[in-house]
N, C-alpha and C positions, 0 to 999 in steps of 0.2 A: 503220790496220790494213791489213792484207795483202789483196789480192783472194781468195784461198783462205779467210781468216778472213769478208769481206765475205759469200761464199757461203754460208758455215755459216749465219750469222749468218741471212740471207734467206731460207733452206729450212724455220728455223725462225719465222721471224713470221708473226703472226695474220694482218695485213689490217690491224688500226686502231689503231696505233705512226703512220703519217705520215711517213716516213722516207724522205728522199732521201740520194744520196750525193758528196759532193762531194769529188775530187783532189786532193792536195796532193804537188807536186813535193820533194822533197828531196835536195840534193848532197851528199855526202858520202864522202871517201877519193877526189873523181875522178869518182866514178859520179852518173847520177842516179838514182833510186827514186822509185814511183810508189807513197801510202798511198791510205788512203780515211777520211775522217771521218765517221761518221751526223752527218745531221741533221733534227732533230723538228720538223716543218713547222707543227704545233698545237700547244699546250698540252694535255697529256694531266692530268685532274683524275684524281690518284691518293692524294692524302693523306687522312688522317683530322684532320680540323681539330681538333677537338676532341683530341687526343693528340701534336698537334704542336708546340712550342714555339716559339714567336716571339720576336722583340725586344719589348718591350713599346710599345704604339702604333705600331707596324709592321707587314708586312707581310713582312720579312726574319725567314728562316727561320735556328733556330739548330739546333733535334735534329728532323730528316722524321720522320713515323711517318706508315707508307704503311696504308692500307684496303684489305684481303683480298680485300673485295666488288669495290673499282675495278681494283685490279692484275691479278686474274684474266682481264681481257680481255686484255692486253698483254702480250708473251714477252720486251719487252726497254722502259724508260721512263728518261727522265734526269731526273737527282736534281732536283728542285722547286728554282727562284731560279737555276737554271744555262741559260734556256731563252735561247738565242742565235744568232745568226745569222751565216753568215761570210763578207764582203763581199768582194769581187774586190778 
């Protein structure tokens, strides 16, 4: 995303999201462009297990159903089974 979008983004979070931001250069037409990725430095528990579907004997998630009660703390969370990290 755009550092204008980055901003927005930041003026709205809580405090406890864990979110850093990491640059990624892109060429294109010529130019280069500077984006920005979030990334969730914890695992944030925000699912309702009990209404979430899994793979059976997994731990791979197939439909999230997020808890009202957990997400209420967090203004922005990435989807469950996507939590990654992006290595130089």
């Amino acid at each position: 995303m755009s550092d204008v979008m980055k901003k927005v983004i930041e003026t709205s979070l809580a405090g406890t999201e864990h979110v850093s931001w990491m640059t990624a250069h892109v060429r294109a037409s010529g130019k280069l462009h500077s984006y920005l990725i979030p990334m969730f430095n914890e695992k944030l528990d925000v699912l309702d297990f009990e209404k979430t579907k899994f793979v059976k004997g997994t731990d791979q998630i197939i439909k999230p159903c997020f808890s009202s009660d957990k997400i209420k703390n967090y203004r922005m969370f990435p989807k469950p089974g996507m939590f990654w990290r992006i290595t130089p």
